[in-house]
DRENPA-3360 file (N, C-alpha, C; in nm, 2 decimals, always signed):
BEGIN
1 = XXXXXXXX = -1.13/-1.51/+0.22/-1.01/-1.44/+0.19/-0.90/-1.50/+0.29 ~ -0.77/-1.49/+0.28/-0.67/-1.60/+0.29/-0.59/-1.42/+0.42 ~ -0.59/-1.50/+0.58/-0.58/-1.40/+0.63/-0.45/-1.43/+0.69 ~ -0.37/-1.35/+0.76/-0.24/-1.41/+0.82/-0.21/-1.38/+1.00 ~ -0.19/-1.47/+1.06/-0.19/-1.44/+1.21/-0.04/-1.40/+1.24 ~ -0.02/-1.33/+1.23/+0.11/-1.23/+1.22/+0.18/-1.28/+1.38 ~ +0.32/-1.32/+1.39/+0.38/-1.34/+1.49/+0.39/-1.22/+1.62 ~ +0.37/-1.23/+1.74/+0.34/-1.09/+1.83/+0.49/-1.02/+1.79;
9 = XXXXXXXX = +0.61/-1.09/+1.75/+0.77/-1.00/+1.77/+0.70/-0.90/+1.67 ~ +0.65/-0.93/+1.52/+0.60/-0.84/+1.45/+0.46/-0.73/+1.46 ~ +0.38/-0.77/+1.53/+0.27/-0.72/+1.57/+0.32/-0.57/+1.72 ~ +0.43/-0.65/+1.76/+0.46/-0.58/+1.89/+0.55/-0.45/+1.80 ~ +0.67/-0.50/+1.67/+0.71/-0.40/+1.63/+0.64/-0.31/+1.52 ~ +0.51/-0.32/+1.49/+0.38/-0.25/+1.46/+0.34/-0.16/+1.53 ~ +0.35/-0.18/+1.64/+0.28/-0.13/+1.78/+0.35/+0.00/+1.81 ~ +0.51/+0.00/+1.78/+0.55/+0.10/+1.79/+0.53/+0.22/+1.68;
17 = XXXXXXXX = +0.45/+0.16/+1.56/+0.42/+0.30/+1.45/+0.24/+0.33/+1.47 ~ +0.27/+0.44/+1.45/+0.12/+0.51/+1.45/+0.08/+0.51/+1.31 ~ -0.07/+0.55/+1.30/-0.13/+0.59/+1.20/-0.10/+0.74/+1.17 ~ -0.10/+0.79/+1.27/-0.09/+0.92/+1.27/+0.08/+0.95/+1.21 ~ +0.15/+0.85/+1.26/+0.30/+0.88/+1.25/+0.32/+0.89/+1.06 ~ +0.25/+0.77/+1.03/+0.29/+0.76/+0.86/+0.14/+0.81/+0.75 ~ +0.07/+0.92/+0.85/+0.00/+1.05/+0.74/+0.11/+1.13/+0.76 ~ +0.16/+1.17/+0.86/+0.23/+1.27/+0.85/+0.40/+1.24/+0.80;
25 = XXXXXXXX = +0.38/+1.09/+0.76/+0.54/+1.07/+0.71/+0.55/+1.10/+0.52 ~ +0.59/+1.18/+0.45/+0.57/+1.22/+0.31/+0.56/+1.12/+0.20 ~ +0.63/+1.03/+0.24/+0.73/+0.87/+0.16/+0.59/+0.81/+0.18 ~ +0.51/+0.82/+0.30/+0.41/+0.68/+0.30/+0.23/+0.72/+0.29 ~ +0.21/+0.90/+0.28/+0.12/+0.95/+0.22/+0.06/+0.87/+0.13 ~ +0.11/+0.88/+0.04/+0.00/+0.79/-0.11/+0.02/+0.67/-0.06 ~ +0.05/+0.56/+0.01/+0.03/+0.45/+0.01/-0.05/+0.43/+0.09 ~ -0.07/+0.46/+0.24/-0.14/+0.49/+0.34/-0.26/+0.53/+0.32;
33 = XXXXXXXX = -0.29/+0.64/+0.21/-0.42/+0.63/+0.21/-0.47/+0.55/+0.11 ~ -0.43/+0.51/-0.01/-0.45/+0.41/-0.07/-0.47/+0.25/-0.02 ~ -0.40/+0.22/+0.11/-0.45/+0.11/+0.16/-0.59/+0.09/+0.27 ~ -0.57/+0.24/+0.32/-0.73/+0.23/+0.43/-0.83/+0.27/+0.31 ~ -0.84/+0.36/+0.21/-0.96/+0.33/+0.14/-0.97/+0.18/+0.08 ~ -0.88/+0.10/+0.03/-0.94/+0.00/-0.04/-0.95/-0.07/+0.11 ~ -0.85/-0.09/+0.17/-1.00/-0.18/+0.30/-1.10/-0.15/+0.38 ~ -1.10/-0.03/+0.34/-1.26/+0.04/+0.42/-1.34/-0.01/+0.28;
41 = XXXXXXXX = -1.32/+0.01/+0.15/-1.44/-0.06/+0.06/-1.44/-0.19/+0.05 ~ -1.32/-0.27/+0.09/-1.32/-0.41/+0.05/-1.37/-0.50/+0.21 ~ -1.38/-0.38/+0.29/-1.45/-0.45/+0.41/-1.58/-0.48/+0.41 ~ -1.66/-0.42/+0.36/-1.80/-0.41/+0.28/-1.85/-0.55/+0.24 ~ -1.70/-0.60/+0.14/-1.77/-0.75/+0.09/-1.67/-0.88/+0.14 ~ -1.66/-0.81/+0.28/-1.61/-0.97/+0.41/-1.68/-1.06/+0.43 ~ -1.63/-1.16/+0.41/-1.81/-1.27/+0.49/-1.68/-1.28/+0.64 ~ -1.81/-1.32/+0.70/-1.74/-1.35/+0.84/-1.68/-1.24/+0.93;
49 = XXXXXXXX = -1.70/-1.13/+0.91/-1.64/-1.04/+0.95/-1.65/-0.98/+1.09 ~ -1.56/-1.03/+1.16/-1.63/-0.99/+1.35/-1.69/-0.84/+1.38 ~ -1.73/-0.86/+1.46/-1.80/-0.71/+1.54/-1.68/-0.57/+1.56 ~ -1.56/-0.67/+1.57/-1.44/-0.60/+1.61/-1.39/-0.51/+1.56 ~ -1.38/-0.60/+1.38/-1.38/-0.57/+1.26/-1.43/-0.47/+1.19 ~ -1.56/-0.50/+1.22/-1.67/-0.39/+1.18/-1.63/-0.22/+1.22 ~ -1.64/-0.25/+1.37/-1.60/-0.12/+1.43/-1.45/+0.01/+1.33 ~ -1.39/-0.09/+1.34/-1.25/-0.04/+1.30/-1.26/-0.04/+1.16;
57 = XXXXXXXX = -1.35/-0.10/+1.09/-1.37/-0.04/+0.94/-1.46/+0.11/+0.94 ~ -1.56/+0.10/+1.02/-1.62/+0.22/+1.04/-1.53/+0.32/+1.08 ~ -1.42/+0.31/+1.18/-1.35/+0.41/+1.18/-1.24/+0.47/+1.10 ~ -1.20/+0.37/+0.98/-1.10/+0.35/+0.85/-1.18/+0.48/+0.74 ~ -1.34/+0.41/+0.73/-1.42/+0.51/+0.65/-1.44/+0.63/+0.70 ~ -1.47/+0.64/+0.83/-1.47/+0.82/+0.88/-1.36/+0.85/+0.83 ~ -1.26/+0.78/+0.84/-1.11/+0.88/+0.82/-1.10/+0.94/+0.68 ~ -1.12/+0.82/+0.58/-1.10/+0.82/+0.46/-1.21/+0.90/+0.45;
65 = XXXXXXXX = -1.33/+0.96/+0.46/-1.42/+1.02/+0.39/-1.39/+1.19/+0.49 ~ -1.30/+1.18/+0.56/-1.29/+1.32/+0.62/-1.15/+1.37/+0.54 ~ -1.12/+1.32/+0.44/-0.95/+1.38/+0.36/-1.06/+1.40/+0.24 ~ -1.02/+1.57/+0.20/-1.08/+1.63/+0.06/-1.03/+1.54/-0.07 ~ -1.16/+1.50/-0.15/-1.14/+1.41/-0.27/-1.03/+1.47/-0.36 ~ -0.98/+1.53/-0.38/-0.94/+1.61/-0.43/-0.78/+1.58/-0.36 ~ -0.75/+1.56/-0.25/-0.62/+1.56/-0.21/-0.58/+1.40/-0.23 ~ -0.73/+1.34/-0.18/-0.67/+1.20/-0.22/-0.68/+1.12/-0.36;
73 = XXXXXXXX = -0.72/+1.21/-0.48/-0.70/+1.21/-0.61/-0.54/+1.21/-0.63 ~ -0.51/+1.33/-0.57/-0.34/+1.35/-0.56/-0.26/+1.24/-0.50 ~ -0.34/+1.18/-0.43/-0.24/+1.03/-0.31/-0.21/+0.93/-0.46 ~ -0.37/+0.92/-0.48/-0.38/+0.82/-0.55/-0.28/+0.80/-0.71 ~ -0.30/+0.88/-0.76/-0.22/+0.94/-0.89/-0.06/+0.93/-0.89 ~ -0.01/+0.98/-0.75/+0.12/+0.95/-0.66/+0.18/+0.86/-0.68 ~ +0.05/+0.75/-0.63/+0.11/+0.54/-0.62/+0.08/+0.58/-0.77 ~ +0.04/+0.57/-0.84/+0.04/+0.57/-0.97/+0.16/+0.61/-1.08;
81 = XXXXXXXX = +0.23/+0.69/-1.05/+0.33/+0.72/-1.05/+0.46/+0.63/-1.07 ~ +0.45/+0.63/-0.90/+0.56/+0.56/-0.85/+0.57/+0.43/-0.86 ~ +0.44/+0.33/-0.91/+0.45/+0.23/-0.99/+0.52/+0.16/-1.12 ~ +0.45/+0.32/-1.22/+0.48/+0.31/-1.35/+0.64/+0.34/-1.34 ~ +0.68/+0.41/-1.26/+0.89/+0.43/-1.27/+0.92/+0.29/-1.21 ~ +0.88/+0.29/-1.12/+0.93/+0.14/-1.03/+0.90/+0.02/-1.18 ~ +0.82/-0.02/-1.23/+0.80/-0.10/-1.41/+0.91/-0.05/-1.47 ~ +0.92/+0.07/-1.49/+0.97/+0.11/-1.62/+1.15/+0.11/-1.56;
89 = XXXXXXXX = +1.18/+0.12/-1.42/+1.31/+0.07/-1.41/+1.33/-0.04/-1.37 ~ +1.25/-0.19/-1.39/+1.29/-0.30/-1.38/+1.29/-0.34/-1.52 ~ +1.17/-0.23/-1.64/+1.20/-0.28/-1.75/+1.36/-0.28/-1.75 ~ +1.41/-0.14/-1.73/+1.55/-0.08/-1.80/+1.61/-0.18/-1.75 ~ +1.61/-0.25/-1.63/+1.74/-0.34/-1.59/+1.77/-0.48/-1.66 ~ +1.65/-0.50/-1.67/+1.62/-0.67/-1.76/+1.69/-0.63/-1.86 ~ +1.65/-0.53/-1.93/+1.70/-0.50/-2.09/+1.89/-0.47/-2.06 ~ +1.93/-0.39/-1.94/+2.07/-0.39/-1.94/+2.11/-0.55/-1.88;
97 = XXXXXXXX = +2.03/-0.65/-1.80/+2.11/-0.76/-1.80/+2.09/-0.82/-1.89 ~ +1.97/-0.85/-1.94/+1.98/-0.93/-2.12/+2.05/-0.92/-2.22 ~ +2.10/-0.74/-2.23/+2.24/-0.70/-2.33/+2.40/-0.74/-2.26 ~ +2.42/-0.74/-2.15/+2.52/-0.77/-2.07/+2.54/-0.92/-2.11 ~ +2.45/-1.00/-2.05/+2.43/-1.16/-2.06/+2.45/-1.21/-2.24 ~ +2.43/-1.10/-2.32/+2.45/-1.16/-2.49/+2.58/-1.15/-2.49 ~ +2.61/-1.01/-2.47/+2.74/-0.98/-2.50/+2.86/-1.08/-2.42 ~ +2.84/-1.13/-2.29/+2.94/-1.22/-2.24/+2.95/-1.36/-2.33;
105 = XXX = +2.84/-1.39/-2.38/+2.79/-1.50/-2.43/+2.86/-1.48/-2.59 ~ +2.87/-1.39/-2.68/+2.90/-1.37/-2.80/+3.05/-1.37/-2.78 ~ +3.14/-1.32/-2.66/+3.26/-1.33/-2.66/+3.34/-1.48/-2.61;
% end
């Protein structure tokens, strides 16, 4: 898997958000837990995966398996959501600049 060594200016401006800070931020709920479950399962099928690694996926999964399935059905359904509007208003815009773009074009 194709990994990225992130610059420290960005790593250091990381440094200043918690985990803790964006469960409890409303906006980043469903994404947040939607990204530590898939890399607590997608850590499972790492090759090469350091000891370091390991640890901190173990502690990804305690997390993720200590939120009621049930609430994170609601996370997940959320991003689910906010996908399909986020599609369906880039559909709308293509379709307003595609009719925009005919109409300059027919005149």
């Amino acid at each position: 898997m194709d990994t990225f060594d992130f610059p420290d200016s960005i790593l250091n401006l990381a440094g200043t958000i918690t985990l803790k800070e964006l469960l409890d931020a409303p906006f980043a709920q469903p994404w947040i837990i939607s990204a530590l479950a898939n890399a607590a399962h997608f850590s499972r099928h790492q090759e090469d995966i350091v000891e370091a690694d390991v640890v901190l996926a173990a502690h990804v999964e305690r997390l993720i398996r200590a939120i009621p399935r049930e609430e994170k059905l609601v996370l997940y359904r959320q991003c689910g959501v906010m996908v399909q509007s986020r599609k369906e208003d880039q559909r709308q815009h293509r379709t307003r600049v595609a009719a925009a773009t005919s109409t300059k074009e027919q005149n």
